[in-house]
C-alpha positions, 0 to 999 in steps of 0.5 A: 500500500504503501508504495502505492500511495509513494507513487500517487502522491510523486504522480499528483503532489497533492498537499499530503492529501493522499497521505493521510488518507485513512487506509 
């Protein structure tokens, strides 16, 4: 999982967004 949001998050660069989101 955690790759995966590594590679939404280099693909978006949202502002975190996509790491706090409750997995």
């Amino acid at each position: 999982m955690l790759a995966l949001i590594d590679q939404l998050n280099a693909d978006h660069r949202v502002d975190g967004i996509l790491v706090q989101l409750p997995l």
